[in-house]
VOTORTOR-58808 format. One record per residue (C-alpha): x, y, z; residue number from 1. Coordinates in steps of 0.2 Angstrom, whole numbers, plus 5000, padded with zeros to 4 digits. Last residue first. Example, Ala and Ser with C-alpha at 12.3 -4.5 7.8 and 13.67 -1.06 7.14 Angstrom:
// VOTORTOR-58808
px->5068&py->4995&pz->5036&sero->2
px->5062&py->4978&pz->5039&sero->1
//
This chain:
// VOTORTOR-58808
px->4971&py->4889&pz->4983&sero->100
px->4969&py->4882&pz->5002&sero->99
px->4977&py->4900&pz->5006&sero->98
px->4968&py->4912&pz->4997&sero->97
px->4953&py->4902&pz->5001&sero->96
px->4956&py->4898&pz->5020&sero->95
px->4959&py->4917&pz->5025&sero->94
px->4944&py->4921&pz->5015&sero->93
px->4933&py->4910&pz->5024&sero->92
px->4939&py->4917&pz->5039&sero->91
px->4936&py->4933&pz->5038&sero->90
px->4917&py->4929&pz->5030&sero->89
px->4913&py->4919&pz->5045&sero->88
px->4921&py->4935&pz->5053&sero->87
px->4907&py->4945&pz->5045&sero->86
px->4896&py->4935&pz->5048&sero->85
px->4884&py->4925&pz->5042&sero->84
px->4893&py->4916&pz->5026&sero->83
px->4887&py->4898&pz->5019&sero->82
px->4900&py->4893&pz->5009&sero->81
px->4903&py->4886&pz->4990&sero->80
px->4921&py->4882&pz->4981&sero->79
px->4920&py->4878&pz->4962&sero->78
px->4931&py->4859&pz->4959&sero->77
px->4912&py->4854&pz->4948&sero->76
px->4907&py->4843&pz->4961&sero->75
px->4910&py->4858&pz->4972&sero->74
px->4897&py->4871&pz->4964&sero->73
px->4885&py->4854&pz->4962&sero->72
px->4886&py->4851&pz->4978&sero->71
px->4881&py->4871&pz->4982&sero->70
px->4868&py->4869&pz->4970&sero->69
px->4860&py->4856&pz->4981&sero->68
px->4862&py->4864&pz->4995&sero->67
px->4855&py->4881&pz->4989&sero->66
px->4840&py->4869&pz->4983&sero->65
px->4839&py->4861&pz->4999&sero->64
px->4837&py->4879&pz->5008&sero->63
px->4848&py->4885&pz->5018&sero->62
px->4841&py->4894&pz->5034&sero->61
px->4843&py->4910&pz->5039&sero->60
px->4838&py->4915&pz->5058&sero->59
px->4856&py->4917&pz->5064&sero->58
px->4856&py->4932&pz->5071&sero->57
px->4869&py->4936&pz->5056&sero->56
px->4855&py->4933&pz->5042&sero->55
px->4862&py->4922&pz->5030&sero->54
px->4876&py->4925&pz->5013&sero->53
px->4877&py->4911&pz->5000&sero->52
px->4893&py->4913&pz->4995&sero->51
px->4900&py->4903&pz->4977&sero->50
px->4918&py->4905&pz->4974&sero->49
px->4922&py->4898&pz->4958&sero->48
px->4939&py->4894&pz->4952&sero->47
px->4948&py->4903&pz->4939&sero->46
px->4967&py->4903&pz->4945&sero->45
px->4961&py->4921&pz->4949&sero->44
px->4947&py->4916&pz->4962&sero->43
px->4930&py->4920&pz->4953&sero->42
px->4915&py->4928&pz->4962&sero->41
px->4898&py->4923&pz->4964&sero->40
px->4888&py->4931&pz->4978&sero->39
px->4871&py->4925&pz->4981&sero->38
px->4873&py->4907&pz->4979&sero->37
px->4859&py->4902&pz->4965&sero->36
px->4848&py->4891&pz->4976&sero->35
px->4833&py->4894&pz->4964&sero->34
px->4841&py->4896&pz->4945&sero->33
px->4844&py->4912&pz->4937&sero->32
px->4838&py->4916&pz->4922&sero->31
px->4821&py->4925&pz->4926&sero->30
px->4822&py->4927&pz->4943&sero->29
px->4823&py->4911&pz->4956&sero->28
px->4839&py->4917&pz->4966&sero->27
px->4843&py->4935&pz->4965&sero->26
px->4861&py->4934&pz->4960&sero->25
px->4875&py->4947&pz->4963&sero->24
px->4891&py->4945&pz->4953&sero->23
px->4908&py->4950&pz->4958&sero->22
px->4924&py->4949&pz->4947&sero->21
px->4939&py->4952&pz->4962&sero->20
px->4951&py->4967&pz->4960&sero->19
px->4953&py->4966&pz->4980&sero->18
px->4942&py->4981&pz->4981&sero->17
px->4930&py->4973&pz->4972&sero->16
px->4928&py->4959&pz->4982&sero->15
px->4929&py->4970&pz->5000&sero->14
px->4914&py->4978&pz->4990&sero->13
px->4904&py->4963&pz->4988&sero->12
px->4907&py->4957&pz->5008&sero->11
px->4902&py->4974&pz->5014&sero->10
px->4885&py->4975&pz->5003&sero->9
px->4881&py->4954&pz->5009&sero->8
px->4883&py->4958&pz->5027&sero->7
px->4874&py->4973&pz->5024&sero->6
px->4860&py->4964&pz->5015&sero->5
px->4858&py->4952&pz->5028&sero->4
px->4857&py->4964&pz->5042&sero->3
px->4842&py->4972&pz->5032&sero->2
px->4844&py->4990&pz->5026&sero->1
//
């Protein structure tokens, strides 16, 4: 299994363990829009937490349509990061259940 999809396995079942809804998008398939965040979840006042999750040697690059769906998340009072790390993650987190 790729790094990426580790990062992104452990990060989905941390979710669900905390009793968080959990959806993993593929991008560009029928019905999902190129730049979809790869891990949507929902914060329980309702808010959505978009995660676009990169290779953790750092060889991921956004693209300008996750960017751009990633404005469009936060126009929209959602939440959207770029995760590639586990601590990146971590700390993300810490700031989330805080901030909200």
């Amino acid at each position: 299994m790729k790094e990426e999809a580790k990062l992104q396995t452990k990060i989905i079942k941390f979710l669900r363990h905390e009793g968080r809804f959990v959806i993993k998008t593929q991008g560009g398939t029928p019905g999902t829009d190129t730049g979809t965040p790869d891990v949507i979840t929902i914060y329980p006042d309702g808010r959505l937490i978009g995660l676009e999750i990169k290779r953790p040697d750092g060889g991921g690059v956004v693209s300008p349509e996750q960017k751009a769906i990633g404005k469009q998340i936060n126009r929209n009072n959602g939440l959207w990061y770029v995760i590639d790390s586990w601590e990146k993650f971590e700390e993300v987190w810490r700031n989330v259940t805080t901030f909200i």
